[in-house]
C-alpha positions as CSV (number, residue, x, y, z in Angstrom):
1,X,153.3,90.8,66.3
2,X,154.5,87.7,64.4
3,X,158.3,88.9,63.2
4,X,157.7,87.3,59.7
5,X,154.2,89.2,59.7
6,X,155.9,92.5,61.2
7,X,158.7,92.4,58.4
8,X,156.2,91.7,55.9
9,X,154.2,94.7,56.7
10,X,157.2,97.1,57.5
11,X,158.7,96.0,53.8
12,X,156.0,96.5,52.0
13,X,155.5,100.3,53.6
14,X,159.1,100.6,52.2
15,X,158.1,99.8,49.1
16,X,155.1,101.9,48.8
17,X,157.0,104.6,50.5
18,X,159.2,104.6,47.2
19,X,156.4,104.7,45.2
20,X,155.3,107.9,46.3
21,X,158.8,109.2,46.7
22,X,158.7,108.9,42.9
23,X,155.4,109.9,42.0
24,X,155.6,113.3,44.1
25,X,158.8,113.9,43.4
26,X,160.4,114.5,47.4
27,X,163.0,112.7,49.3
28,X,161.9,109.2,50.0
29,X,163.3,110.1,53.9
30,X,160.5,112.3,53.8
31,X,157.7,109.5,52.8
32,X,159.4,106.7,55.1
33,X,159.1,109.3,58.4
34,X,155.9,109.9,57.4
35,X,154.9,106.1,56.8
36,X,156.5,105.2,60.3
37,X,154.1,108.1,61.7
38,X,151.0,105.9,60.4
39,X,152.5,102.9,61.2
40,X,153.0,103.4,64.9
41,X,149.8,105.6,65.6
42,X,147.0,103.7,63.3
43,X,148.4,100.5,62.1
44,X,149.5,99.1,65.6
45,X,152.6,98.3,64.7
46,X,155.9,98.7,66.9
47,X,159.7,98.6,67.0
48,X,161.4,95.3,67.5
49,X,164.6,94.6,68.2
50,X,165.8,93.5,64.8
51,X,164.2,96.5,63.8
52,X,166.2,99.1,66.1
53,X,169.1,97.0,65.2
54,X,168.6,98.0,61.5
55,X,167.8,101.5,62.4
56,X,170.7,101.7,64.2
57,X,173.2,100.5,61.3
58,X,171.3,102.3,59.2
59,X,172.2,105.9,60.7
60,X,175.6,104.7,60.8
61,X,175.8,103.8,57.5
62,X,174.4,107.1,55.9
63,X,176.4,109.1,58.7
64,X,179.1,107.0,57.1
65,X,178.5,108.3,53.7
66,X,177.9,111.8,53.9
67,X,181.1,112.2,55.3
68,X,182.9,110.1,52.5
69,X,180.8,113.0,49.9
70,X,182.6,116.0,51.6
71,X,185.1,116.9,49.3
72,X,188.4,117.8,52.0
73,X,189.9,120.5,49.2
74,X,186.0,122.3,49.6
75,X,185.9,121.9,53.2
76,X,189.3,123.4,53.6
77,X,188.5,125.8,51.0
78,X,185.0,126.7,52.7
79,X,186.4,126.0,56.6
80,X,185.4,129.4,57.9
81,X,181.6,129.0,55.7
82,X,180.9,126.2,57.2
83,X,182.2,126.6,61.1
84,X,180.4,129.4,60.7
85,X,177.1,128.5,59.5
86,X,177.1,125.0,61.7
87,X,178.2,126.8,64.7
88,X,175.5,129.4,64.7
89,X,172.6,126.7,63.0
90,X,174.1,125.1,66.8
91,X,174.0,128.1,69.0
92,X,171.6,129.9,68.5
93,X,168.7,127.1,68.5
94,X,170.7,125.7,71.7
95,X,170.3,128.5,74.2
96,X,166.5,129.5,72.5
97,X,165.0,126.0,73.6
98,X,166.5,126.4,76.5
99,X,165.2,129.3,77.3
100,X,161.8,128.3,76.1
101,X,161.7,125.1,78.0
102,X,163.2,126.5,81.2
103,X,161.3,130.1,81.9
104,X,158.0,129.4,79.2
105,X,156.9,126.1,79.7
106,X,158.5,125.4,83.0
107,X,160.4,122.4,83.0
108,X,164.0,121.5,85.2
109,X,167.1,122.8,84.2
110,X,168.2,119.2,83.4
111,X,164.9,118.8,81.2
112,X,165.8,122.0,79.4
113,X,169.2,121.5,78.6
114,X,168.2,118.1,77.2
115,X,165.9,120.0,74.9
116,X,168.8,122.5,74.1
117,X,170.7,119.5,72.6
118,X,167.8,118.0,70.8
119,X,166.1,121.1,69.7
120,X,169.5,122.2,68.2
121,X,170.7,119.7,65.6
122,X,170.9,119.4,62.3
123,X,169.9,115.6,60.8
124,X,173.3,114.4,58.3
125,X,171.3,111.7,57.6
126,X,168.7,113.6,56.6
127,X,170.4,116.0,54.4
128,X,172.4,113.7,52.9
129,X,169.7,111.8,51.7
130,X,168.2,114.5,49.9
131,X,171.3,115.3,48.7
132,X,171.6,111.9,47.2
133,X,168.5,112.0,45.7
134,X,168.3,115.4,44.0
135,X,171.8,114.8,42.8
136,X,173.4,117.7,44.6
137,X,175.8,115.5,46.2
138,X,179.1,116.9,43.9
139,X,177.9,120.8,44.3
140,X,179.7,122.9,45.9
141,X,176.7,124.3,47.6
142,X,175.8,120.7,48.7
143,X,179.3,119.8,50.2
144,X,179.1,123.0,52.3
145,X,175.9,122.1,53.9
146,X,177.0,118.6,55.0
147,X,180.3,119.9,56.2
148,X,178.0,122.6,58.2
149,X,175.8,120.1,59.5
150,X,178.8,118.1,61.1
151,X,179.7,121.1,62.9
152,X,176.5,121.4,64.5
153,X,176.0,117.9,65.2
154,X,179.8,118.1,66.6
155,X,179.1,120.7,68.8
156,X,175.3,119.0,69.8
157,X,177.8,115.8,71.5
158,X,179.9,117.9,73.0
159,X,177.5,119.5,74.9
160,X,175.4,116.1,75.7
161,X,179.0,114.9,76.6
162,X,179.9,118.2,78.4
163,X,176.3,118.4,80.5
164,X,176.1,115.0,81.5
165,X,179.0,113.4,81.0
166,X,178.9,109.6,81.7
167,X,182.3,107.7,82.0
168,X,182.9,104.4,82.5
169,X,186.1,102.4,82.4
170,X,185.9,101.7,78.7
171,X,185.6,105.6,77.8
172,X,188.8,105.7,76.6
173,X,189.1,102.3,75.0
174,X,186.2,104.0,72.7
175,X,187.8,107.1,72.0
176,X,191.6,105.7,71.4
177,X,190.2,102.0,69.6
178,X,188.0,104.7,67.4
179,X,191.0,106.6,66.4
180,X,193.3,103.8,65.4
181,X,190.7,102.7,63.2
182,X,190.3,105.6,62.0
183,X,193.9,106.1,61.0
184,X,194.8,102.2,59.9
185,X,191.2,102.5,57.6
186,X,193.0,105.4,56.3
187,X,195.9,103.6,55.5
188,X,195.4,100.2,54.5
189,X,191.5,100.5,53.1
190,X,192.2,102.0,49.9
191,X,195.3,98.7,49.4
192,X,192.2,96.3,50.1
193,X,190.0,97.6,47.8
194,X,192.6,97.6,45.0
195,X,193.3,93.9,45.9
196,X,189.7,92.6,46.2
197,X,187.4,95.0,44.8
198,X,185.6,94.2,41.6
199,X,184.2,91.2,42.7
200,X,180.6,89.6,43.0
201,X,181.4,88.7,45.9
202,X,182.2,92.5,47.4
203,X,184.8,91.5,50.3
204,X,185.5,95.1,50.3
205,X,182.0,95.6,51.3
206,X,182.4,93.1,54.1
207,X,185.4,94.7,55.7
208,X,183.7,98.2,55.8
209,X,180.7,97.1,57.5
210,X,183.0,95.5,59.9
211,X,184.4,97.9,60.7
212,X,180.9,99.9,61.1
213,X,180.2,97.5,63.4
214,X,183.2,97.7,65.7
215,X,183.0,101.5,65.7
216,X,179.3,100.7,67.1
217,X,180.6,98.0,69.5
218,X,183.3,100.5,70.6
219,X,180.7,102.9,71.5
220,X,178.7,100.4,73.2
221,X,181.7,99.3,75.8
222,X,182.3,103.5,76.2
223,X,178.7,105.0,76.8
224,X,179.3,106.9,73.9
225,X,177.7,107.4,70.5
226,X,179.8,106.1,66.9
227,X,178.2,108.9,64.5
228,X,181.2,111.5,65.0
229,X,183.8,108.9,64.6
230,X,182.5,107.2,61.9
231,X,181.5,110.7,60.2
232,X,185.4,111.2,60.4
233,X,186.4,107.9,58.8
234,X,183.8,108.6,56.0
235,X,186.3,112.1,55.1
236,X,189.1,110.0,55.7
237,X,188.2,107.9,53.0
238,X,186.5,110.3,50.9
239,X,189.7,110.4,48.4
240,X,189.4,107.1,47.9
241,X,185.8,106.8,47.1
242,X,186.2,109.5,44.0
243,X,188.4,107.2,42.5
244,X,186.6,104.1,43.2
245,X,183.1,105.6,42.4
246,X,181.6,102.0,41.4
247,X,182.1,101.0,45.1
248,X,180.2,104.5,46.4
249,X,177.2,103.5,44.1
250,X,177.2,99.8,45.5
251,X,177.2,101.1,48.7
252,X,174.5,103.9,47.7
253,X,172.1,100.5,46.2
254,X,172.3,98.5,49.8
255,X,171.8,101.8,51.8
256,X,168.8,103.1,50.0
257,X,167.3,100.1,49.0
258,X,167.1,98.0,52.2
259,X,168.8,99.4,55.3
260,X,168.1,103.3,55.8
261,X,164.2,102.7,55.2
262,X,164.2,101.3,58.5
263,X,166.3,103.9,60.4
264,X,163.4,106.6,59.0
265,X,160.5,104.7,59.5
266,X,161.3,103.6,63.3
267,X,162.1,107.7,63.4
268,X,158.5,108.0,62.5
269,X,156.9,105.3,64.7
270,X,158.4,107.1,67.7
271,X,156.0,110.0,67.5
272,X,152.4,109.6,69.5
273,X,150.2,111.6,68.2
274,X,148.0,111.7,71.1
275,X,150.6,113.1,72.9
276,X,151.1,115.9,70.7
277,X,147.2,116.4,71.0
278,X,147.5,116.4,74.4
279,X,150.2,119.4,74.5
280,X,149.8,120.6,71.1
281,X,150.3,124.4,71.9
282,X,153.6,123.5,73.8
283,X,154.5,121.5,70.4
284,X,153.5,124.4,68.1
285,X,155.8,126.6,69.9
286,X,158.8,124.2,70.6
287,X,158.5,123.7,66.6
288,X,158.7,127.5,66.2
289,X,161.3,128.3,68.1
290,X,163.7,125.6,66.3
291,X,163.0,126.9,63.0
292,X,162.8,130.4,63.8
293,X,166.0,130.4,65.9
294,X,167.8,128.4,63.2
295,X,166.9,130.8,60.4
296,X,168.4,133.7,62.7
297,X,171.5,131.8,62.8
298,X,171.8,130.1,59.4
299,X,170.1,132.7,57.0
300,X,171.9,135.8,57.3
301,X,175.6,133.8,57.3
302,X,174.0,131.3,54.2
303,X,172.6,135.0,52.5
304,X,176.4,136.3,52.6
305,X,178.2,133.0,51.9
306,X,175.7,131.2,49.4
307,X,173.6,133.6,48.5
308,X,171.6,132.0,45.0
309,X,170.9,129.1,47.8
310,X,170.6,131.1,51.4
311,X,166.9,129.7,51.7
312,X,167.6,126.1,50.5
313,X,170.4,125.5,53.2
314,X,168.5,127.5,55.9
315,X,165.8,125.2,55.3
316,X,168.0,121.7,55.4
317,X,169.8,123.0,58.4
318,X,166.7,123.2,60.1
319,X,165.9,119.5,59.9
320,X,166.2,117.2,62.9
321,X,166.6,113.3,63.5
322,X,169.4,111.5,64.7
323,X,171.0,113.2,67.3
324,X,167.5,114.9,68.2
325,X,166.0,111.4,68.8
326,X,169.3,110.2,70.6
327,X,169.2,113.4,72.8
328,X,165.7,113.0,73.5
329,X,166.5,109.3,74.8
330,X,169.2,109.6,76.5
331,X,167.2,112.1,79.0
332,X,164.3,110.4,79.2
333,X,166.6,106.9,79.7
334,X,167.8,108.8,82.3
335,X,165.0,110.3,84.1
336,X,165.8,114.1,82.9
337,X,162.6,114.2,80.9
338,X,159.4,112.3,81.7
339,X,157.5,110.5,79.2
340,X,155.3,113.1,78.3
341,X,158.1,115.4,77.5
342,X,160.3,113.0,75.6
343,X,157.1,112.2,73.1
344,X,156.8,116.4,72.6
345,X,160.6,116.5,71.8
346,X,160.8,113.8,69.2
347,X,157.6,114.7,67.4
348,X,159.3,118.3,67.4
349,X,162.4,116.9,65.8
350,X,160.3,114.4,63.3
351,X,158.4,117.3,62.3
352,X,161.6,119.2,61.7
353,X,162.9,116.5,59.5
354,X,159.5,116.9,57.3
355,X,158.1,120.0,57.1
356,X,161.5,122.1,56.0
357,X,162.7,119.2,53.9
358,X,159.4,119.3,52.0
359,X,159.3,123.2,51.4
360,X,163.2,123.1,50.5
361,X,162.3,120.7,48.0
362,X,159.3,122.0,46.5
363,X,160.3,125.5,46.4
364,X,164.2,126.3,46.4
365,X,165.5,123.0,45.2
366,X,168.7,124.3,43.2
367,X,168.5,123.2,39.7
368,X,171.8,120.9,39.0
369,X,174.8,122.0,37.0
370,X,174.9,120.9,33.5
371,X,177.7,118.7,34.3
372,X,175.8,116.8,36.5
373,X,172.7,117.0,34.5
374,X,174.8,114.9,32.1
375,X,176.0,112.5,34.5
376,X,172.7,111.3,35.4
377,X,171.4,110.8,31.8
378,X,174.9,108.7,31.2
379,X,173.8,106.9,34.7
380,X,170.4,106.3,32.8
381,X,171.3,105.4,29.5
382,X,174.1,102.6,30.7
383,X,170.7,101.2,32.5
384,X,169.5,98.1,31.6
């Protein structure tokens, strides 16, 4: 299709994505999966390059985010909660799809490790964006599940890293060239902004998508991946955002409004439904086993550390996407899955990212603080 005609139609799904976001109240990430879902199995439309591109900043970008709205003091404060909770929401799922995979359905040890890795994450982007929207952003109880979903998405890459390690010469240009930006970001970032921000121009803006893009470059050159490092310049920064909170919500309007859309919506038009036809039992229990195995781990750990919440953050931790969908690639890039097998994973990890999402929301959806409460109806009334 026509890339003018193709953007036109893809925009316009954005829109009316949003539209129903509103109207039935749930996370727009939810509508935009399932909008890509429809576009890629009955509308006939496909991924294009500009399109993955988009995607692909769009991850970052979120990742980006969500690890600027961890609070450090919380973190610190709640280090064992969360290592806990992400490490088990990690384990747990881990060696159950591998078991599954291996000894029930019968695939290769390589194929069942690669479903180990997809089958066990926990989507940031995902969470965050329905943290963003429901306004639990500033909780306590929404700080700890981010900070547990990057431990489980931490220990997700090292095991892709540790399982099939691929090296090349620029390996460590990535990993060093990540963590001087990281630690001259730190440093000099929050002097730039002071200087520059303010401006209709946002040159501030400019310099952090930069250096987005040269984390992603860096990543490129080293085989690697960007979303831990640039998870770990989003805390690094996270000070600085509190007291720059007009920049956040700038960033928060070009995320949500044009750039993440795509990154959900491509996350959607990778599932084939005919596929999943074709092996639905095998789907049905691949889907089972996630969720079951990360309520074992999350619930009873959430049930003793957040207790008014243990179902809500059992629920988000379940959710899948980014590193589920990378994992899935990377194997089948690589010839550890076949075709068939990749399409079963990544309509696994889709339907992870709606179904729990959806009954979190409807059902156990904490009801904000008055504090925030307030916020929001200042946000509105300072509205044009």
């Amino acid at each position: 299709m026509d890339t003018i005609y193709a953007a036109t139609c893809i925009t316009l799904l954005v829109f009316i994505a949003s539209v129903f976001s509103v109207e039935l109240a749930l996370s727009a990430a939810i509508i935009e999966i399932a909008v890509g879902v429809i576009a890629g199995n009955f509308l006939g439309l496909e991924s294009a390059p500009w399109m993955d591109f988009l995607a692909g900043f769009g991850g970052i970008l979120l990742t980006f985010l969500a690890g600027a709205e961890v609070d450090p003091k919380i973190m610190r404060e709640k280090f064992k909660e969360s290592l806990l909770i992400g490490g088990m929401s990690f384990i747990i799922p881990y060696f159950a799809a591998i078991a599954c995979c291996r000894w029930g359905a019968g695939w290769t040890w390589n194929a069942s490790l690669i479903a180990g890795c997809a089958l066990s994450t926990t989507s940031l982007a995902v969470v965050y964006a329905v943290l963003v929207e429901t306004g639990l952003t500033n909780t306590e109880i929404g700080k700890i599940i981010m900070a547990a979903t990057f431990v489980t998405d931490f220990g997700v890459a090292m095991a892709l890293s540790l399982t099939f390690a691929e090296y090349n010469r620029y390996t460590l240009l990535f990993i060093l060239g990540s963590a001087l930006l990281i630690v001259a970001a730190a440093r000099w970032l929050p002097g730039v902004f002071l200087r520059y921000g303010k401006r209709v121009i946002e040159p501030e803006i400019k310099l952090l998508f930069f250096l987005l893009f040269c984390f992603m470059a860096l990543a490129r050159l080293g085989k690697g991946h960007a979303v831990l490092p640039v998870f770990i310049l989003g805390l690094c920064l996270a000070a600085m955002f509190r007291e720059h909170q007009e920049l956040q919500k700038k960033l928060r309007v070009v995320a949500f409004a044009m750039v993440t859309p795509f990154f959900f919506i491509k996350g959607g038009m990778s599932v084939s439904l005919g596929a999943i036809l074709a092996q639905w039992p095998l789907f049905l229990i691949l889907f089972g086993v996630k969720v079951a195995s990360k309520f074992a781990g999350v619930w009873p750990l959430a049930r003793r550390y957040v207790s008014d919440h243990a179902e809500y953050a059992t629920l988000l931790m379940s959710t899948g996407l980014t590193f589920g969908t990378i994992s899935s690639l990377y194997g089948h890039q690589a010839g550890y899955i076949d075709k068939g097998q990749f399409s079963i994973l990544v309509a696994v990890v889709i339907g992870t990212a709606i179904v729990p999402t959806f009954i979190a929301q409807r059902w156990f959806s904490p009801a904000l603080p008055e504090a925030e409460v307030e916020e929001l109806l200042a946000r509105e009334e300072e509205s044009p």
